[in-house]
GUVEX-962657 format. One record per residue (C-alpha): x, y, z; residue in three letters. Coordinates in steps of 0.1 Angstrom, whole numbers, plus 5000, padded with zeros to 4 digits. Example, Ala and Ser with C-alpha at 12.3 -4.5 7.8 and 13.67 -1.06 7.14 Angstrom:
# GUVEX-962657
512349555078ala/513749895071ser/
END
This chain:
# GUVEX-962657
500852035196unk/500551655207unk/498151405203unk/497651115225unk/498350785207unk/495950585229unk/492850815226unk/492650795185unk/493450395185unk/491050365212unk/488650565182unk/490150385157unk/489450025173unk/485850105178unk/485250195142unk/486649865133unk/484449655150unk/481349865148unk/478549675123unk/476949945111unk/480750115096unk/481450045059unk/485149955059unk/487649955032unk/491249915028unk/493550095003unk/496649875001unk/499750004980unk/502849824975unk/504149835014unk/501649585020unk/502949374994unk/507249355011unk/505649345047unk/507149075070unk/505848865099unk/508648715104unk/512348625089unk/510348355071unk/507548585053unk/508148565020unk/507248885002unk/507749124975unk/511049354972unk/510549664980unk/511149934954unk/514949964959unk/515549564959unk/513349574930unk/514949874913unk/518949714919unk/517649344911unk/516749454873unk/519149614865unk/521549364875unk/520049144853unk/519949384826unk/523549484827unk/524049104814unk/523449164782unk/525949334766unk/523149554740unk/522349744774unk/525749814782unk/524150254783unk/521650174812unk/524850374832unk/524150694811unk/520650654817unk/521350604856unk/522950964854unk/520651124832unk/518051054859unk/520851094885unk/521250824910unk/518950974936unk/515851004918unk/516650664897unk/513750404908unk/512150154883unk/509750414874unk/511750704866unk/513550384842unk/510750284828unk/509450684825unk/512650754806unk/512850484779unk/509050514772unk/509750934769unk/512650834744unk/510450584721unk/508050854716unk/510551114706unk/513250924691unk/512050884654unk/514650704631unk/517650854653unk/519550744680unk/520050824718unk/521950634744unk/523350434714unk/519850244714unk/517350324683unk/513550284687unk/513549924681unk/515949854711unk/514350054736unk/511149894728unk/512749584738unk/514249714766unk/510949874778unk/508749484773unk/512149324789unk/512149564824unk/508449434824unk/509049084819unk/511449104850unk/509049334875unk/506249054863unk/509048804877unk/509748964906unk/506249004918unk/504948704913unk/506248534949unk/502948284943unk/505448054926unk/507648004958unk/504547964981unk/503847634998unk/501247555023unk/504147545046unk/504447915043unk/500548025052unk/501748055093unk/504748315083unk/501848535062unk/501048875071unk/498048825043unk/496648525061unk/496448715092unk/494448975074unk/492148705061unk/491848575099unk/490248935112unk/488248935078unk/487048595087unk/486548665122unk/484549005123unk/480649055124unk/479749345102unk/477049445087unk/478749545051unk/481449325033unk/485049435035unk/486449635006unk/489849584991unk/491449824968unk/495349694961unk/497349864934unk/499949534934unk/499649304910unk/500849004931unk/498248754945unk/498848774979unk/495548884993unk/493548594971unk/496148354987unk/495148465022unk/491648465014unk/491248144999unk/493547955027unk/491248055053unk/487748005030unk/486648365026unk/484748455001unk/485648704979unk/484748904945unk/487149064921unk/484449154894unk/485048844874unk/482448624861unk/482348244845unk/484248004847unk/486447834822unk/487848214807unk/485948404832unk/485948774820unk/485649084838unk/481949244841unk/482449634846unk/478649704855unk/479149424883unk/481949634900unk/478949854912unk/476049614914unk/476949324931unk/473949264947unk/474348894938unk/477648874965unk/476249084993unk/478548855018unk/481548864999unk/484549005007unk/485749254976unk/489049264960unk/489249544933unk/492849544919unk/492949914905unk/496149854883unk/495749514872unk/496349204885unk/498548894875unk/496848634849unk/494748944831unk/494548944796unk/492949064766unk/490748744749unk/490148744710unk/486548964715unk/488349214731unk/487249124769unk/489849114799unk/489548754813unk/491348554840unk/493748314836unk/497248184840unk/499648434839unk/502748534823unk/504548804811unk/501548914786unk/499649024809unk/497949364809unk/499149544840unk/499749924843unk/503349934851unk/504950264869unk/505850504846unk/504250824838unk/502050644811unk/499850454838unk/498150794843unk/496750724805unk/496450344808unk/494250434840unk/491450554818unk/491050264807unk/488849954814unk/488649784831unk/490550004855unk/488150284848unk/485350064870unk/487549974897unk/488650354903unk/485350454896unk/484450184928unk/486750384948unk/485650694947unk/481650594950unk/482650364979unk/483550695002unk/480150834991unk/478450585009unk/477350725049unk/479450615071unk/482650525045unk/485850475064unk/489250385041unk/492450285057unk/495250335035unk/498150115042unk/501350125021unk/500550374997unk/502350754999unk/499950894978unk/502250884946unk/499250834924unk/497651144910unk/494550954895unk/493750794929unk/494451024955unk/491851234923unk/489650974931unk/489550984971unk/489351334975unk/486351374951unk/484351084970unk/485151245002unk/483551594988unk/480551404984unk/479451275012unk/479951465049unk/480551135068unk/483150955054unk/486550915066unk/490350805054unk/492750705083unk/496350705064unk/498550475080unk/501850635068unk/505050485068unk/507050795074unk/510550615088unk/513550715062unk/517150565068unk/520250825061unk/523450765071unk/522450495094unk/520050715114unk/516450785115unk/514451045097unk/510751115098unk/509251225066unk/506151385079unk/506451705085unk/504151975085unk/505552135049unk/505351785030unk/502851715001unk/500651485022unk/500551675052unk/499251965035unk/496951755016unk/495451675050unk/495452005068unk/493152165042unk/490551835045unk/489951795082unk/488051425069unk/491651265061unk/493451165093unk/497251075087unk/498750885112unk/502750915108unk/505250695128unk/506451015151unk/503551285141unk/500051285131unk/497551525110unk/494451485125unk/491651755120unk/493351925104unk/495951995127unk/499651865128unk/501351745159unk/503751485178unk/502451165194unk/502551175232unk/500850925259unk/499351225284unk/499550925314unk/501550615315unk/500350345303unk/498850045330unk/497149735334unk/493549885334unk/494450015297unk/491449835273unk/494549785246unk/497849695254unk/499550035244unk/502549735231unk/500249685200unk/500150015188unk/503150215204unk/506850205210unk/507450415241unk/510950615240unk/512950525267unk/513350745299unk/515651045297unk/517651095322unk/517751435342unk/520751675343unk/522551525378unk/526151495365unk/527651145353unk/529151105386unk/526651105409unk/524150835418unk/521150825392unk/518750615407unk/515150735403unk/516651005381unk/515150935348unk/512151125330unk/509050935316unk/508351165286unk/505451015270unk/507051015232unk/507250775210unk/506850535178unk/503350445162unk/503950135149unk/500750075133unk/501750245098unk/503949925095unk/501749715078unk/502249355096unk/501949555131unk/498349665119unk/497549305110unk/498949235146unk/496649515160unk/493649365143unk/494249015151unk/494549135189unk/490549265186unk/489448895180unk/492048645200unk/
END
């Protein structure tokens, strides 16, 4: 089965700037490493991140067994998060023993070190100047916020800690509501998360696993304020399914789910793979609830292995079942697409001209011709095959900003 690229953006694009849609975006941490240009400057992605800590680690001579742990968790599955998973597993069970030549003690400071250094790593506001705003896929977000007359506010869910999206927003004077209130410690007001009537015009930001500068204040309220390596974030490991139960993360989750059962709810999810138990929870039981909501997965599918490309959406994979059995979540791969509840290939039925309402460049890579079987040593002229295949590029995250920017120039 195929699915013509140009007919669903065409869909896609009038949902976007419809007034009477609520729109929401669920960003996850490809959002946070995506590049406009060779002078973006982002966040690593998981496997810079994973390789730059634990260089720093190996340093220190007292974690001199992060090797044994690399092969306990063997190097293939070995990410910060299995790390962090397997040191916090081995300071509950360690008790006054030892294991990996570490006792309780050291892996707790092992465990608050790894954070210090993913706090470090994430926070790229340090290194911004307003030199750098141009060379920001987050300030061309803001722009199409900025830009676009809707009837309801846009919605931001962002599991990454880092303040890109309030840098965006402020540079372009959007704005915005994170669920904070006050002003010298302003603290976070949980029932406002819900009943914001007082913002109706603001943009919202809900950052569902903590943000940078949150911490706990002396009565026991999460406020706002300058950050450092204290504050409360839910870090990946297997614990952050606990810590999510928590406020004030329990609100903003909470936000998520009663945002798709609204009428007429539409979510793009950009950058997240549904690794999340607790969210994707969270999506599927607002969609239950309400018949005409949608989610449109923008999923980065593209996998390098041994210098070659590989697609990871197939029709067997965890998300692509997910969507076959819930006709109401769209995933829109780079080579294949679940839509309806059906799984095919991208292919243009006509080629693409100048009459086309979108320039098919925005949204799709075109393979190039194939040729036909006339042997190697005869004239080829004329001889190659348009076949209609090709990339969506739209699951990468700066070519969707691209695509939305295109709507208002």
């Amino acid at each position: 089965m195929t699915f013509d690229p140009s007919e669903y953006i065409k869909g896609i694009q009038q949902i976007l700037v419809s007034d009477k849609k609520r729109i929401a975006f669920l960003c996850g941490a490809g959002t946070s490493l995506a590049k406009k240009n060779n002078f973006t400057k982002n966040v690593p992605a998981v496997t810079v991140l994973t390789k730059n800590i634990v260089e720093e680690l190996k340093q220190k001579p007292e974690y001199k067994t992060i090797d044994e742990i690399i092969e306990e968790i063997t190097k293939s599955k070995f990410t910060i998060e299995s790390f962090l998973s397997n040191i916090e597993g081995k300071i509950n069970i360690i008790g006054n023993g030892k294991l990996n030549g570490l006792e309780k003690k050291d892996f707790k400071e092992l465990a608050a070190h790894i954070k210090e250094l993913i706090h470090k790593e994430v926070s790229i506001h340090n290194n911004i100047t307003d030199a750098d705003y141009c060379n920001m896929v987050h300030d061309d977000f803001a722009k199409w916020i900025a830009k676009a007359e809707r009837k309801y506010p846009v919605e931001i869910f962002t599991t990454n800690y880092d303040y890109l999206f309030e840098i965006g927003l402020e540079n372009n004077g959007i704005p915005f509501y994170d669920g904070f209130v006050g002003s010298y410690n302003p603290f976070f007001l949980s029932e406002s998360v819900e009943f914001f009537s007082f913002s109706p015009k603001y943009t919202k930001l809900w950052k569902i696993h903590g943000s940078l500068g949150w911490k706990i204040d002396s009565k026991s309220r999460v406020i706002r304020t300058n950050p450092d390596d204290k504050d409360i974030l839910i870090y990946p490991s297997t614990s952050k399914y606990e810590n999510s139960k928590k406020q004030p993360y329990t609100a903003l989750i909470d936000r998520l789910s009663n945002y798709l059962k609204q009428p007429d709810s539409v979510l793009f999810v950009c950058g997240y793979s549904f690794g999340d138990a607790h969210i994707n929870e969270r999506i599927l039981s607002g969609l239950r609830s309400e018949s005409t909501s949608h989610v449109y997965v923008l999923y980065y599918d593209i996998l390098w292995k041994e210098n070659k490309k590989v697609y990871s959406l197939t029709e067997d994979c965890e998300l692509a079942q997910l969507a076959l059995s819930n006709n109401r979540i769209s995933v829109l791969g780079c080579r294949s697409a679940i839509i309806g509840g059906r799984y095919g290939e991208w292919k243009l039925q006509r080629e693409p001209d100048k009459e086309d309402t979108i320039n098919v460049n925005l949204y799709f890579d075109e393979d190039a011709p194939e040729k036909d079987s006339i042997p190697l040593s005869t004239e080829q002229q004329g001889s190659e095959e348009w076949t209609g295949k090709g990339e969506l590029i739209l699951p990468d995250f700066s070519k969707f900003v691209c695509f939305l920017r295109g709507m208002i120039s």
